[in-house]
C-alpha positions in Angstrom: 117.7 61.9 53.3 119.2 65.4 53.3 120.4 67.4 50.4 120.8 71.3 49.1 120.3 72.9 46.4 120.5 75.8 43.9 117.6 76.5 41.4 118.1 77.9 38.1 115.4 78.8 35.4 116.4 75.8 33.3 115.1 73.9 36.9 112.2 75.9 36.5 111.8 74.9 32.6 112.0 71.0 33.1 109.3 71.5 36.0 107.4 72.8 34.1 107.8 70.1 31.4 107.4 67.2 34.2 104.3 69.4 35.4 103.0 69.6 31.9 103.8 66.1 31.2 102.5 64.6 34.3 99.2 62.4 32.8 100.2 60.4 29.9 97.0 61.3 28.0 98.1 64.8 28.2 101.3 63.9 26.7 99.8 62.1 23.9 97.8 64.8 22.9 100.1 67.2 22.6 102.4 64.8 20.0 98.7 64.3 18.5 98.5 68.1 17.7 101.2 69.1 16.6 101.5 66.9 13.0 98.0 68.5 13.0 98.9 71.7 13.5 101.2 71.6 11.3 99.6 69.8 8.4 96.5 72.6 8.5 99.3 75.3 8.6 101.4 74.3 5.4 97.7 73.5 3.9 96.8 77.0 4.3 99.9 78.1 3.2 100.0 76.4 0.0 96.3 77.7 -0.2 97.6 81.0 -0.2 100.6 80.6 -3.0 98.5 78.3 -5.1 94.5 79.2 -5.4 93.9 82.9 -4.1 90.9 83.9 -4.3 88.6 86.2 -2.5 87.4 83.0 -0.8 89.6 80.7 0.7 92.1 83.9 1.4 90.4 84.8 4.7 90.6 81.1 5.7 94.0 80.2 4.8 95.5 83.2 6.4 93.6 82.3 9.7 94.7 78.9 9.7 98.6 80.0 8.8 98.4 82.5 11.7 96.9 80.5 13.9 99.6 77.6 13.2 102.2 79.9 13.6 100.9 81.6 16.9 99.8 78.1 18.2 103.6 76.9 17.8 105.2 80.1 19.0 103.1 79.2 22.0 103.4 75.4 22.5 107.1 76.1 22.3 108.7 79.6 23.5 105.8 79.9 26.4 107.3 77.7 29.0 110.6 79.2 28.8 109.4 82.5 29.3 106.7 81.6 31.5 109.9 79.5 33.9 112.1 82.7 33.6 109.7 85.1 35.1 108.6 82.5 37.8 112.6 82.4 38.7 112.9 86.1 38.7 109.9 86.6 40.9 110.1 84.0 43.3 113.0 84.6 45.7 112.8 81.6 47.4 114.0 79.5 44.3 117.3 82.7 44.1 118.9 81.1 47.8 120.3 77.8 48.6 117.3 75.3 49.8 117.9 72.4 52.1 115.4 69.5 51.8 115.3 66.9 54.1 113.3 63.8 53.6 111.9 61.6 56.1 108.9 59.2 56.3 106.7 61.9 57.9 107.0 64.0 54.8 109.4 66.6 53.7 111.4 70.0 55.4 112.6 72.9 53.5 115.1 75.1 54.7 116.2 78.4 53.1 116.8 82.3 54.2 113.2 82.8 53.7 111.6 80.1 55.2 111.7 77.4 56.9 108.4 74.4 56.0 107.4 71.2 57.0 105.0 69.4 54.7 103.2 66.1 55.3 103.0 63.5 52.6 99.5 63.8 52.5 99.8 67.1 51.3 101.0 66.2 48.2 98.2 65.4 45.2 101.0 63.7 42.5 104.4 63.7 41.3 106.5 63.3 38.3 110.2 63.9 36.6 111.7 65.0 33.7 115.6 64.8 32.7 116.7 66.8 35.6 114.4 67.2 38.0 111.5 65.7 40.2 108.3 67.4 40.6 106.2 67.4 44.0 102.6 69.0 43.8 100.5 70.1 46.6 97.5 70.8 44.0 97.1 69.9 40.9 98.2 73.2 39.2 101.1 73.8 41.4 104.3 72.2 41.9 107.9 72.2 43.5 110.4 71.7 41.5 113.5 69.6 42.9 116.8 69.5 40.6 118.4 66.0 40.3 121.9 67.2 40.6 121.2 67.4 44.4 120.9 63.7 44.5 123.4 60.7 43.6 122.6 57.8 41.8 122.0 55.7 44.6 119.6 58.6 46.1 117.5 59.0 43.2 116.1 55.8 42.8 115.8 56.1 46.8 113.6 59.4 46.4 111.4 58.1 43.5 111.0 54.8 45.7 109.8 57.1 48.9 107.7 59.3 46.2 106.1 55.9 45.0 105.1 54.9 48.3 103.9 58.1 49.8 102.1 59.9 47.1 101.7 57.2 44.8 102.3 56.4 40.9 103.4 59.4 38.7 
């Protein structure tokens, strides 16, 4: 299989996500925490409108701060985090070529030129746009779905399956 593509920082974002995303127990977690998050946040500020006092004050405006930090994090991080990552990596700002073969995969770009072994390769998952390939277990390579067709997608996540494994 042979196919090029362009990366964008939305690429970037959605690897992160499939990154982030990649254990299920992860996943679950996260959706665990945020009704709690939430719940102890409008808790302490109700706290804070309804019974001040020199007490619970201290408390509620930790937990409302924290809430609100926490959230700002859980949800603006990963798009700043992808943007940088774009704008420093120059790799991801020229047209890659990927081919795909049972040995394991070949990038191509104006920078480099790699050739990867499947048993290099720890995990994999996807998100709406784009498959993810990791080497370790904190890194990953993002590859955009609009490179593929149809047909080839469910191709690629059949040759992921059987040469790195379940996502």
């Amino acid at each position: 299989m042979h196919i090029t593509y362009q990366l964008t920082p939305e690429d970037f974002y959605q690897g992160f996500i499939a990154w982030r995303s990649r254990r299920k127990w992860q996943k679950w977690l996260r959706w665990i925490a945020y009704p709690i998050v939430a719940t102890a946040s409008l808790t302490s500020l109700l706290l804070l409108l309804v019974a001040r006092s020199s007490e619970t004050t201290p408390f509620a405006l930790f937990g409302l701060i924290f809430g609100v930090g926490w959230f700002t994090y859980m949800l603006l991080a990963p798009r700043f985090y992808s943007r940088r990552q774009f704008r420093n990596h120059p790799v991801a700002q020229s047209p890659i070529t990927l081919d795909v073969s049972e040995q394991g995969f070949e990038f191509h770009n104006a920078h480099a030129d790699s050739k990867v072994a499947w048993s290099a390769y720890v995990a994999w998952g996807e998100a709406k746009s784009v498959f993810v390939v990791m080497p370790q277990p904190r890194a990953y390579i993002t590859i955009p779905k609009r490179a593929f067709t149809d047909e080839q997608q469910a191709e690629f996540r059949e040759i992921l399956r059987r040469n790195i494994g379940s996502n």
